[in-house]
N, C-alpha and C positions, 0 to 999 in steps of 0.2 A: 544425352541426345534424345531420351526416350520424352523426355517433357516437351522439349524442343518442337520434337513433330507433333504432340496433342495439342500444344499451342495452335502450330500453323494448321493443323487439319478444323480447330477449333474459330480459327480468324476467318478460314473457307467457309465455315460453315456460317457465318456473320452474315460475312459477304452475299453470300447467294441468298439471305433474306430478300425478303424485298422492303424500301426504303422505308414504306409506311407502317413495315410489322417491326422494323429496327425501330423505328421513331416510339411506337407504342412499348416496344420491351424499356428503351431507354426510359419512358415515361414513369411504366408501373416499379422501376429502381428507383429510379429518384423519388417516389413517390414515398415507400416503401424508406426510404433513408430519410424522407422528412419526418413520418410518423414515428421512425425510432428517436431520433433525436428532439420530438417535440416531446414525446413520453420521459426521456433521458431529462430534458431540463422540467418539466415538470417532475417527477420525483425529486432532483436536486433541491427546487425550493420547495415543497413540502416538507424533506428531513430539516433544512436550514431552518424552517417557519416553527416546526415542534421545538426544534433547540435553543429557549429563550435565555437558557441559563448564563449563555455569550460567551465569551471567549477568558479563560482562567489561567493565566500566566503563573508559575509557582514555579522556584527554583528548582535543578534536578537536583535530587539529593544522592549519593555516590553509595551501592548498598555494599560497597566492602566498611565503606566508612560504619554504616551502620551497624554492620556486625560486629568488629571490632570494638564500638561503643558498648553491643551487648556484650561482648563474650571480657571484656574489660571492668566489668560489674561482678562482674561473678569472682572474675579473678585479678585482682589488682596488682598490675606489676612491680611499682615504686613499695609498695607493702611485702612482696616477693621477694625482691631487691635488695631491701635491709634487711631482711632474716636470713638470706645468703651471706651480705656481709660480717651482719653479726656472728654467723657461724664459721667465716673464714677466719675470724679475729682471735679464737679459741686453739 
């Protein structure tokens, strides 16, 4: 409830402006919101303007896959495999 009454003591305190100092506070926010969002799209196209390289589609490659591929290099399982069998065979 504590918000509640900062709100409504905060709307009184609007209120009892007078019309023309509302009209100017409203002014210098909007104003104030145009300039950030005119800054906001101008940086956008700037970064976009430097990024000539365009857009690089490449598949995702999956990195448990990857490691496996390395740690499978090292140690070959099918080559593992048969020198177990051959040893069971004895």
């Amino acid at each position: 409830m504590h918000l509640k009454n900062w709100f409504e003591k905060l709307d009184e305190r609007w209120k009892a402006l007078p019309v023309k100092k509302q009209h100017l506070y409203t002014l210098y926010f909007f104003t104030v919101y145009l300039l950030l969002t005119a800054v906001v799209l101008y940086k956008v196209a700037v970064d976009n303007g430097k990024s000539r390289t365009g857009l690089v589609i490449s598949p995702i490659e999956n990195p448990l896959l990857k490691k496996n591929l390395h740690s499978s290099i090292s140690t070959d399982s099918l080559t593992s495999i048969a020198k177990n069998k051959i040893h069971e065979r004895r």
